[in-house]
N, C-alpha and C positions, 0 to 999 in steps of 0.2 A: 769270205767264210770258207774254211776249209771243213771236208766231212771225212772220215773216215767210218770206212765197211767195217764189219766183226772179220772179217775172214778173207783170202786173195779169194778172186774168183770170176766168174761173167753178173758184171753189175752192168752191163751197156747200156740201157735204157738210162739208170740214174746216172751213170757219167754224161752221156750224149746231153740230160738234160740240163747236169750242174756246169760242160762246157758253152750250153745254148746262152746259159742264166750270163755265162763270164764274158760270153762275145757281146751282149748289151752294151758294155761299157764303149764299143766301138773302136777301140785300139788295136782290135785285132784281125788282122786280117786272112792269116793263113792256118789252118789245120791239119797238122800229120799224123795217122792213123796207123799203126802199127795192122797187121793181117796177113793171116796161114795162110787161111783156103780163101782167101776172101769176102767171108759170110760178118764180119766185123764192120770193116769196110763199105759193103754192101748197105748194111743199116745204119753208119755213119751215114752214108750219101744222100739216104732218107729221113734222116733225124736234124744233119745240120744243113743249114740254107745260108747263102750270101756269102762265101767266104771261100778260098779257094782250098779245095781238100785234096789232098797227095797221100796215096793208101802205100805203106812202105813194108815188103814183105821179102820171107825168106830168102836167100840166095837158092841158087838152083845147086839141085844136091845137097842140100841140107840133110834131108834123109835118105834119098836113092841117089848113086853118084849120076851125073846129068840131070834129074828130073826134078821139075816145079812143083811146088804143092798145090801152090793157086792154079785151079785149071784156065787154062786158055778162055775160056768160056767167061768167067769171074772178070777175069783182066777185062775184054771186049765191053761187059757187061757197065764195071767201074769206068771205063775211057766215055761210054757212050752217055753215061750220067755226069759226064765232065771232070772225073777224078781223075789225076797223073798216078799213076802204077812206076813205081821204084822197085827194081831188084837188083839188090848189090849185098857185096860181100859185107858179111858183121863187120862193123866198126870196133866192136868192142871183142873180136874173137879174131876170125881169118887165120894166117897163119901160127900166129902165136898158139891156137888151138891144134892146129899139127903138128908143134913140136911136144907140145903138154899131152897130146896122144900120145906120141912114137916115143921121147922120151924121157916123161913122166915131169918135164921142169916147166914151173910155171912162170911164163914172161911177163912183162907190163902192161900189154892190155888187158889181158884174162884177169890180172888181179885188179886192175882199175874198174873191170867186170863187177866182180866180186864184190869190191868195195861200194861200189852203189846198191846194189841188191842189200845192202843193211840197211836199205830205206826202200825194200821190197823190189822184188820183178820185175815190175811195171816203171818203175823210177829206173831202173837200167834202163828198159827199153826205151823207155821216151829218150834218154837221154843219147842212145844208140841212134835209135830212125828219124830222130833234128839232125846228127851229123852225117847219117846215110842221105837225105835228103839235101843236105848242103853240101856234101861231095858233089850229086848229081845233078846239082845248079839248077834244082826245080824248086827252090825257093830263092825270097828276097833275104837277107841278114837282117829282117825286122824281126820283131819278136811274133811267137809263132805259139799256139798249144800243142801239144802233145798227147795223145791218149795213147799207153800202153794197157798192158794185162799180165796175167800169171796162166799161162794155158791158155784156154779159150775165150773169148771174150773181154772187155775191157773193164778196168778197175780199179785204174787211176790216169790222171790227167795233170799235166805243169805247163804254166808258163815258161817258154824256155826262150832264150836270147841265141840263138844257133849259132854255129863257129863250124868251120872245117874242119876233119881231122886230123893235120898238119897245126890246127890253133887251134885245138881240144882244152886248153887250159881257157879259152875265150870264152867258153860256153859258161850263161847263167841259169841256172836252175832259180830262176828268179819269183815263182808263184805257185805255190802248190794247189791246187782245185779240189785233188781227193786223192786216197789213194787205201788201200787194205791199213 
């Protein structure tokens, strides 16, 4: 069953819960959790049990050049409750975002960007931090869930079959769970 919210937004409680309902089925064994400051993250690692959770967040300088969002603190905090902490470069941005800055032309991944965010935010993001996480070889190529968001908090979730992103065309968006 999939449910859709009225609106994007911080639904994490009823995601956490409709992803708890989808791990029942037992098929799944890994969860990637999309997170800024790491307060997402933080109550994933409290809400979901059994399963291994990878909290996959901003590259550094995202907003200040060098600087993390997630404090040090967060990071420690997610390692010591057993979560794998990912920061890497956008999948779906990186440099193609530097030229669409400096000069104004938009390349292949920003618009393959784009093209998912017409099935909301969150559906980019999942689709982004499965392949940020399969770069950084902290997961298996099994299939995996997903929790993005739109800003703060989470507000949608997919089943995704992961792919590198050299095999970006590999990746299944194969079960939606919820999403705005």
């Amino acid at each position: 069953m999939t449910v859709h919210f009225p609106k994007p937004g911080d639904y994490s409680e009823e995601v956490f819960s409709l992803v708890n309902k989808r791990l029942e089925k037992g098929d799944i064994r890994q969860v990637i959790v999309a997170t800024t400051s790491g307060s997402t993250a933080l109550k994933a690692a409290d809400a979901i049990k059994g399963v291994k959770l990878i909290a996959v967040t901003h590259q550094a300088g995202f907003r200040e050049p060098g600087e993390m969002e997630i404090p040090l603190e967060s990071i420690q905090e997610l390692e010591t409750k057993g979560v794998k902490v990912v920061t890497a470069t956008h999948a779906l941005a990186g440099i193609d975002r530097a030229v669409r800055k400096k000069h104004g032309t938009w390349l292949t991944t920003e618009i393959m960007a784009e093209t998912l965010r017409l099935f909301g935010q969150g559906t980019k993001v999942c689709a982004e931090i499965v392949i940020m996480a399969a770069d950084a070889g902290v997961i298996s190529m099994d299939d995996v869930i997903a929790i993005g968001g739109t800003g703060r908090g989470a507000d949608t979730a997919w089943v995704v079959t992961p792919a590198h992103s050299h095999s970006f065309f590999h990746m299944k968006m194969k079960e939606l769970i919820c999403k705005p």
